[in-house]
ROROKOL-274231 format. One line per 8 residues: number of its first residue (from 1); their letters; for each residue y, z, x of N, C-alpha, C, O. Coordinates in Angstrom, 3 decimals, padded with zeros to 6 digits. Atoms other than C-alpha are relative to their C-alpha. Example, Ala and Ser with C-alpha at 12.3 -4.5 7.8 and 13.67 -1.06 7.14 Angstrom:
! ROROKOL-274231
1	AS	-001.190:000.000:000.890:-004.500:007.800:012.300:001.200:000.000:000.900:001.181:000.665:001.936; -001.190:-000.060:-000.820:-001.060:007.140:013.670:001.090:000.730:-000.770:002.198:000.899:-000.261 $
***
This chain:
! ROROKOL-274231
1	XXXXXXXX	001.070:000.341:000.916:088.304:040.600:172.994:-000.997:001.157:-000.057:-001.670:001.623:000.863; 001.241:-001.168:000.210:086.115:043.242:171.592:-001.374:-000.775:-000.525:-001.419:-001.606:-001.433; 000.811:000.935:000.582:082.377:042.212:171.609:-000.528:001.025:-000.573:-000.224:002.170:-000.237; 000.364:-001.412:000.624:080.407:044.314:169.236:-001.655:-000.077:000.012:-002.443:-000.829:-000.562; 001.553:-000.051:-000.871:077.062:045.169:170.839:-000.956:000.427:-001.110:-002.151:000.132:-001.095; 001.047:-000.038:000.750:075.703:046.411:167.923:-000.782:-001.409:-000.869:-001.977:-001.653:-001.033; 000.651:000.841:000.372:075.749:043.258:166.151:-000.858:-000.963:000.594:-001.707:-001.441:-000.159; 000.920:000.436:-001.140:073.997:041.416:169.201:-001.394:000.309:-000.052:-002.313:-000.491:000.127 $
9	XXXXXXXX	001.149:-000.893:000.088:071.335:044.227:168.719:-000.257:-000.873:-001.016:-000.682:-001.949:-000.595; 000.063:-000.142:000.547:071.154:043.593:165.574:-000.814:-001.833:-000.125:-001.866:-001.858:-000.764; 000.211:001.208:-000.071:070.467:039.616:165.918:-001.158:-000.444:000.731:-001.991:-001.337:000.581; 001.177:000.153:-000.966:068.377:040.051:168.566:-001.498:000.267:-000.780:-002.558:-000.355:-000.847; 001.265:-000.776:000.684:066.099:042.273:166.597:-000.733:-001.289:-001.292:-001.835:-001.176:-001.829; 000.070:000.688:001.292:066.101:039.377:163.834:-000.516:-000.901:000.677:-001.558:-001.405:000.259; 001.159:001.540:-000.629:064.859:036.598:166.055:-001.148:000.754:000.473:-002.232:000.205:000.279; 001.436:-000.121:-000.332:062.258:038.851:167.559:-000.737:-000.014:-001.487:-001.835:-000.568:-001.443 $
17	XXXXXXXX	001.075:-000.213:000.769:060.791:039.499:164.122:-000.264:-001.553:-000.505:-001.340:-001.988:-000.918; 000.468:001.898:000.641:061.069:035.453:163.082:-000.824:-000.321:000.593:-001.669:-001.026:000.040; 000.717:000.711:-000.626:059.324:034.859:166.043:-001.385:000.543:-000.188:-002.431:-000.043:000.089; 002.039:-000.669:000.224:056.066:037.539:165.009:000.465:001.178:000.585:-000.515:001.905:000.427; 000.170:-001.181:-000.649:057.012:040.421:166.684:000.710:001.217:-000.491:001.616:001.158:-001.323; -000.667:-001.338:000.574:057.928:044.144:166.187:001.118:000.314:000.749:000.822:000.773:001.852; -001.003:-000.249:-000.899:061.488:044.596:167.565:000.291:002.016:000.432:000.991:002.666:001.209; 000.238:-001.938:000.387:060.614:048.797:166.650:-000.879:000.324:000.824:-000.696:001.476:001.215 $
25	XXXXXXXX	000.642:-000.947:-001.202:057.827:049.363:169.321:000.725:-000.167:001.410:001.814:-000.663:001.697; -000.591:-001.023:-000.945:058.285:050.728:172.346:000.725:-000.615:001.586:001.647:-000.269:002.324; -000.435:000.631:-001.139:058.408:048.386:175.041:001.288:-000.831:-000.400:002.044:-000.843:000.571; -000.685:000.270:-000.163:060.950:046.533:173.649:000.905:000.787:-000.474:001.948:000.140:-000.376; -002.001:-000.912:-000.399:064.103:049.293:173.095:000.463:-000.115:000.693:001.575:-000.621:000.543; -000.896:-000.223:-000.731:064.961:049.808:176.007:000.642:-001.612:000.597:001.728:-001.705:001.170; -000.343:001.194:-000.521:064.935:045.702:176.821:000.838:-000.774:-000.923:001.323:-001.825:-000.503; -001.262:-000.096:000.710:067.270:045.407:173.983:001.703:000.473:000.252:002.794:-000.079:000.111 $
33	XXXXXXXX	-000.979:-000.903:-000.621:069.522:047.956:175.251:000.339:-001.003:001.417:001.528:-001.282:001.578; -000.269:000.530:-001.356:069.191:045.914:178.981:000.701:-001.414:-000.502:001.631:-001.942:000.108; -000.763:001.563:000.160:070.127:042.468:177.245:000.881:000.011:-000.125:001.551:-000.932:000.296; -001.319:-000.194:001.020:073.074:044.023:175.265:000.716:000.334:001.568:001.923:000.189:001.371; -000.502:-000.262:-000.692:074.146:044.885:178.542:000.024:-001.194:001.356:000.888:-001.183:002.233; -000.245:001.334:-000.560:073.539:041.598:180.404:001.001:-000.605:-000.445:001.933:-000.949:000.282; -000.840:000.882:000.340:075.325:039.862:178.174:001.902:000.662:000.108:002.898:-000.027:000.328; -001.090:-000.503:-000.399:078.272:042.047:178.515:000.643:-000.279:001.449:001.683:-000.906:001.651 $
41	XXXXXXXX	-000.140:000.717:-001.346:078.263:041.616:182.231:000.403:-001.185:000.212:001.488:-001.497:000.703; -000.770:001.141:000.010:078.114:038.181:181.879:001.354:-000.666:-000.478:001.964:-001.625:-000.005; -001.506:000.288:000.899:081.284:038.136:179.282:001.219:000.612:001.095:002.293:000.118:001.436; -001.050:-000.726:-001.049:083.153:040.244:181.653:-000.551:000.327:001.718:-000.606:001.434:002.254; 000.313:-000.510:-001.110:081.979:039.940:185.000:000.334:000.756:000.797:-000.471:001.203:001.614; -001.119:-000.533:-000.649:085.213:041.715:186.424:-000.456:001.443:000.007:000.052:002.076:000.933; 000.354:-001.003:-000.016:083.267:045.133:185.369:000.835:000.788:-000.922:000.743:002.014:-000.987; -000.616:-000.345:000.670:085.896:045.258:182.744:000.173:000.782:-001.058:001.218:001.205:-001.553 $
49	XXX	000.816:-000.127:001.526:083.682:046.391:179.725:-000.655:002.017:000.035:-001.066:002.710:000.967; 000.733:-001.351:000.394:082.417:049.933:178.490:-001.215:000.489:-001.001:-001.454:000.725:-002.185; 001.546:-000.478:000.946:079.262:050.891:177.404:000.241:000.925:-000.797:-000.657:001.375:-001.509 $
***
């Protein structure tokens, strides 16, 4: 199964702005980048997955 991290990003970014917020400043990039990579982990815990 290929998951495709961009669209994740991409979803993510869409609920932060529903909810009021700017998904474009600064503090949150990189905690974008850390989720997209949680959730990977969690899909493949085995360490199976490539960033």
């Amino acid at each position: 199964m290929v998951i495709d991290t961009e669209a994740i990003e991409e979803h993510i970014r869409d609920i932060l702005k529903a909810l009021g917020d700017n998904p474009a400043r600064e503090g949150l990039k990189i905690h974008l980048y850390e989720l997209r990579v949680c959730i990977k982990k969690y899909l493949y815990p085995q360490g199976m997955w490539n960033l």
